[in-house]
C-alpha positions in Angstrom: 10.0 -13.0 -9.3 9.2 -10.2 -6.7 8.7 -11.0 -2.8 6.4 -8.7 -0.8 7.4 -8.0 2.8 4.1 -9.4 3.8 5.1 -12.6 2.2 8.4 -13.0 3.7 6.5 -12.4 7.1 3.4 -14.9 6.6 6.0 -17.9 5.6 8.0 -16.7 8.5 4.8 -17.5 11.0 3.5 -20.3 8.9 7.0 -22.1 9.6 7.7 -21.1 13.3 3.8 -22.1 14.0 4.0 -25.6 12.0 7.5 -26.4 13.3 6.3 -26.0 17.1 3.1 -27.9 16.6 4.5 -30.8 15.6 7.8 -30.6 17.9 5.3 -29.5 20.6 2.5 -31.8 20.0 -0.2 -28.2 20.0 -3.6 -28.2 20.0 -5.6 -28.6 16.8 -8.3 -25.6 17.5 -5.2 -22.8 18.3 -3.5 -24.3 15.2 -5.9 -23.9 12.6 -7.3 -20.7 13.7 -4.1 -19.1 13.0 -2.4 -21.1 10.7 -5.7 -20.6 8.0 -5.7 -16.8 8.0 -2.0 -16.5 7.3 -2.2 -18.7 4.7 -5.5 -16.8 3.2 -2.9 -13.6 3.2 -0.4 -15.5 1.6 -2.7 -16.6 -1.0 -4.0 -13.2 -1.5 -0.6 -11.5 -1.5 0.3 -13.9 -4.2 -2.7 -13.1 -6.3 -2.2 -9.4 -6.0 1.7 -9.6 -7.4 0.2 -11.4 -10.0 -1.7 -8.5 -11.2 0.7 -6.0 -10.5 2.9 -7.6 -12.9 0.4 -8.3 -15.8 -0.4 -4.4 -15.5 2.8 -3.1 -15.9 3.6 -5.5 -19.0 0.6 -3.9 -20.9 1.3 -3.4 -24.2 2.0 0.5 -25.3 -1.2 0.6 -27.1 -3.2 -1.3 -24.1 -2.0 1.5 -21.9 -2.8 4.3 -24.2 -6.5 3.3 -24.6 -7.5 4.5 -21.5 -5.6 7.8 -20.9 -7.4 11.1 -21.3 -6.6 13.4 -24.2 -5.9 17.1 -23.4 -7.7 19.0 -26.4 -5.4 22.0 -25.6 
């Protein structure tokens, strides 16, 4: 399985940020309003991994449907 940077970096804040708010007793509005886009990212960066790794296990004849033919 492949980690993106972005991942590694997004977990990185998710933790720090969940680990103070409970040891530190934060405030619910700061919390969530950070906490939720890092998580969308996360989610997203997940998703896109995803479809990097069904394209590059396309079958060879998947792959050669949609390439041009040079008539020359």
């Amino acid at each position: 399985m492949e980690v993106a940077p972005i991942q590694t970096w997004a977990v990185s804040l998710l933790f720090t940020m969940i680990v103070a708010f409970f040891l530190l007793g934060g405030d619910y509005s700061s919390f969530f309003l950070l906490v939720c886009p890092i998580s969308a990212l996360l989610f997203r960066a997940d998703q896109l991994l995803d479809a990097k790794e069904i394209a590059y296990n396309k079958s060879p004849a998947e792959s050669n449907l949609h390439k041009s033919v040079n008539p020359m």
